[in-house]
C-alpha positions as CSV (number, residue, x, y, z in Angstrom):
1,X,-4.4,-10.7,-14.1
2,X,-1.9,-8.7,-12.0
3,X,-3.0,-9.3,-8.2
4,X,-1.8,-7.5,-5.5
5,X,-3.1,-7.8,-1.6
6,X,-3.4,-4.1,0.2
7,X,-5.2,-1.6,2.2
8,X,-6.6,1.8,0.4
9,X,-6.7,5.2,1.8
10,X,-9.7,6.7,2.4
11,X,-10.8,9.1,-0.5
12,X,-10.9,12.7,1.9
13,X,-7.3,11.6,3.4
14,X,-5.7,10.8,-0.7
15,X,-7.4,14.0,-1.8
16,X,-5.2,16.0,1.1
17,X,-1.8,13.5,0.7
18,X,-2.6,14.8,-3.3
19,X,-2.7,18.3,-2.5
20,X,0.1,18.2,-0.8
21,X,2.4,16.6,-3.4
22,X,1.1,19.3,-5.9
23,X,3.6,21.3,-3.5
24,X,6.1,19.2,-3.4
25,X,6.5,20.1,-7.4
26,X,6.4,23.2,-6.7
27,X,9.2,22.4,-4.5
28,X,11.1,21.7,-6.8
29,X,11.0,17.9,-6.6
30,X,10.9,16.2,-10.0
31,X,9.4,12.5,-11.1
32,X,7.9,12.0,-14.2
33,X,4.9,9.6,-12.9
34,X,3.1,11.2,-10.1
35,X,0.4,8.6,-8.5
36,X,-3.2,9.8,-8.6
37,X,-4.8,10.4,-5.3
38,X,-7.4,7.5,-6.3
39,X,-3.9,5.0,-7.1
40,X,-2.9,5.5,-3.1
41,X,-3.2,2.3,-1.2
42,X,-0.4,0.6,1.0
43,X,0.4,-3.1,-0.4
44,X,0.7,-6.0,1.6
45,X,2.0,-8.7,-0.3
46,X,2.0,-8.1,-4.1
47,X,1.8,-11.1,-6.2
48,X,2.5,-10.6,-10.0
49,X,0.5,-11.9,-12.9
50,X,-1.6,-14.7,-12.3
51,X,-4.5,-16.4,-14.0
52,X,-8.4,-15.8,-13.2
53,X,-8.4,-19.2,-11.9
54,X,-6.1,-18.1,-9.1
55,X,-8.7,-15.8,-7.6
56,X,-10.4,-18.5,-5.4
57,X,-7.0,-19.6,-3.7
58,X,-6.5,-16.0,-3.2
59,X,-10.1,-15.7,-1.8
60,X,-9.6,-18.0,1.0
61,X,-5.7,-16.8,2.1
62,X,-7.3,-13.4,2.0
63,X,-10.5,-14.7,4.5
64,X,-7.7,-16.6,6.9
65,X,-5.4,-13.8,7.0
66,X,-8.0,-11.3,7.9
67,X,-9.5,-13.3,10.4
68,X,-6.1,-13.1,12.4
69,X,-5.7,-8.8,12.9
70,X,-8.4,-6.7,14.4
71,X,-8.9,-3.6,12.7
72,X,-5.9,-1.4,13.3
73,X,-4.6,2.7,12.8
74,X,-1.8,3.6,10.5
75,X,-0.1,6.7,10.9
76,X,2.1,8.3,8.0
77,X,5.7,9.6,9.8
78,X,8.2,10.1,6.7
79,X,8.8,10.8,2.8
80,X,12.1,9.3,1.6
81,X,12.9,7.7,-2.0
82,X,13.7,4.2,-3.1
83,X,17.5,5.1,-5.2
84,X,17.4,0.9,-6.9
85,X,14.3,1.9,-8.4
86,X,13.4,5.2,-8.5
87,X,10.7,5.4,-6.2
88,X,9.0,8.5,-3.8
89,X,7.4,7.2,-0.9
90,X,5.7,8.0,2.1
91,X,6.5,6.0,5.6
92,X,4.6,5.2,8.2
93,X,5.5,5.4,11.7
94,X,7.0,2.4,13.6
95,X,3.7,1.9,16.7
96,X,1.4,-0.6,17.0
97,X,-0.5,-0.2,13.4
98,X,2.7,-1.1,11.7
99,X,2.7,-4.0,14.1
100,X,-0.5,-5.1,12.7
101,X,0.2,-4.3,9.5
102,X,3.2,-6.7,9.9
103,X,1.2,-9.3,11.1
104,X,-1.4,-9.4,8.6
105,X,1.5,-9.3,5.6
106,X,2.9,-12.4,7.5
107,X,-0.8,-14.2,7.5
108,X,-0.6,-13.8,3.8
109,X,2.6,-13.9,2.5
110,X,2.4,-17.5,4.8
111,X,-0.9,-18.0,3.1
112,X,0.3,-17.2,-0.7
113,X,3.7,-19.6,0.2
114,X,1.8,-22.6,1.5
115,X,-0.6,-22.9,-1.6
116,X,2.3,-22.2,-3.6
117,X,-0.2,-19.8,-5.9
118,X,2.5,-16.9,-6.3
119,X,6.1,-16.6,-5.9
120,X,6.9,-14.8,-2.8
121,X,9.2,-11.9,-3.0
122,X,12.5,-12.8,-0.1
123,X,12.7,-9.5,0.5
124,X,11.8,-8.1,4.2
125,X,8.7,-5.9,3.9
126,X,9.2,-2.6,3.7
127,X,5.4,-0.8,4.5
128,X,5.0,2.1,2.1
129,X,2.4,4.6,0.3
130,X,4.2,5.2,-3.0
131,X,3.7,9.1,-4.2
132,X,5.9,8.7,-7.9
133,X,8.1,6.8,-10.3
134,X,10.9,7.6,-12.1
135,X,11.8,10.3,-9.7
136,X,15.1,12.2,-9.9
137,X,17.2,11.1,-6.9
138,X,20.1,12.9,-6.9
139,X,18.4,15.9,-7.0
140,X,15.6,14.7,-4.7
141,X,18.1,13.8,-2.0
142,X,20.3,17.2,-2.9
143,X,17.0,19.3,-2.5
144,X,16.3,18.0,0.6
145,X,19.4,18.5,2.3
146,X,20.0,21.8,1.2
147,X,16.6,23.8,0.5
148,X,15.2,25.6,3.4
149,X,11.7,24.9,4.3
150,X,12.4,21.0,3.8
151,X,11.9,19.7,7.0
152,X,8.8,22.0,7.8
153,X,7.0,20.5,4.4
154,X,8.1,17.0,5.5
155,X,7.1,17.4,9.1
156,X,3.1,17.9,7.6
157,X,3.4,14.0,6.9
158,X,2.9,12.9,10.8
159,X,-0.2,14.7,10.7
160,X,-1.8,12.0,8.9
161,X,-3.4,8.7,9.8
162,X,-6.2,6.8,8.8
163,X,-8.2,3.4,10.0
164,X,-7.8,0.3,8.4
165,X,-10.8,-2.0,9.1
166,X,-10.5,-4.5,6.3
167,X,-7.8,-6.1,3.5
168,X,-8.7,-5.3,0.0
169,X,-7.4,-8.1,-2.7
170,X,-6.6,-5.3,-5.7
171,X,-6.2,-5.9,-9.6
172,X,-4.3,-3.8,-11.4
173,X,-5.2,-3.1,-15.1
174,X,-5.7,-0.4,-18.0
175,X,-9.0,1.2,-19.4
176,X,-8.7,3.1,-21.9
177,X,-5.1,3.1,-21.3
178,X,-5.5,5.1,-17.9
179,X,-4.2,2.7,-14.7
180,X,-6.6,1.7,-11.8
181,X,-6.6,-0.5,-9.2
182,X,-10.0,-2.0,-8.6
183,X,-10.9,-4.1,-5.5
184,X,-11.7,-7.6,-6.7
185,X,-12.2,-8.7,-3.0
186,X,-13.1,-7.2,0.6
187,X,-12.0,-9.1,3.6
188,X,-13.0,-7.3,7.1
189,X,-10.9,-7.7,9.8
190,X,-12.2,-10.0,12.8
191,X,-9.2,-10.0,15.0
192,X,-9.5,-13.9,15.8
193,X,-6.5,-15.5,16.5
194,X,-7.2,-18.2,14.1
195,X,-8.7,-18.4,10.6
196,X,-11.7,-20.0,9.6
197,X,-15.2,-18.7,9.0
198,X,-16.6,-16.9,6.8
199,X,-15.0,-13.2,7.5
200,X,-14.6,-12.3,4.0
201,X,-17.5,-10.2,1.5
202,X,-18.7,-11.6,-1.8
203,X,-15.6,-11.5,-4.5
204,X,-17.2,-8.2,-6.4
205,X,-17.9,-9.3,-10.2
């Protein structure tokens, strides 16, 4: 199974973030995989392919770590591109979600390391909503230097922000060769200093 801890966006707020990319196309800004609305989520700590038996390790980092952050506000600030690997992406702004959001990917990322159940990627986090793949970056990052408008399109980004009361455990797989992520797991936030109890929902079957 490919695993992947995260948080989702709320269905009303991806259906408005989906709009507007329509417009960035119009635009004139090209990728040739543009995320569904339904895709959007913001990963925490993704964790590769890993066996079914793996879930129950993952069940309990995902209880602890959720059991150390209180629910907490994102706010989207920025669109910018990934140039290594091709990626459009939407930022969030630097307050005291992102904070939390940091503290929760430490919980697990600490979590995933000390039961050794996934290799841990040694790159610093880098919280992100990803819009497309394969995106054209040269011309992305030529458009938006040049083309008039730009910064106004951008600027609709900080209007957006959504709550983030719990951390979803996410599988990512194929049916009938379309991609979606469903939520194996559900683990509220409690905002306890220390793990323990039992904070997390029934592992969805």
């Amino acid at each position: 199974m490919r695993l992947f801890f995260g948080v989702p966006v709320p269905a009303e707020l991806a259906r408005e973030i989906g709009a507007w990319t329509r417009s960035l196309q119009a635009f004139g800004i090209r990728a040739a995989n543009w995320s569904r609305p339904d895709l959007y989520h913001v990963t925490v700590l993704f964790l590769g392919e890993l066996p079914p038996a793996a879930i129950s390790q993952l069940d309990a980092i995902g209880r602890r770590a959720a059991a150390q952050v209180a629910p907490f506000r994102l706010r989207f600030a920025e669109v910018g591109a990934f140039a290594h690997n091709r990626v459009l992406w939407l930022g969030l702004a630097d307050d005291e979600g992102m904070a939390a959001l940091q503290r929760l990917h430490v919980a697990v990322r600490a979590g995933v390391a000390d039961a050794r159940v996934a290799a841990v990627d040694p790159r610093p986090f880098r919280a992100h909503m990803t819009l497309a793949r394969q995106l054209d970056v040269a011309h992305f990052t030529a458009l938006t230097r040049q083309a008039r408008g730009w910064n106004k399109m951008a600027d609709v980004t900080q209007t957006w922000a959504m709550d983030v009361p719990a951390l979803c455990l996410f599988a990512s797989t194929r049916e009938g060769g379309r991609l979606t992520y469903p939520v194996v797991a559900m683990y509220p936030l409690s905002g306890l200093s220390h793990g323990g109890g039992d904070s997390g929902e029934a592992l969805l079957r």
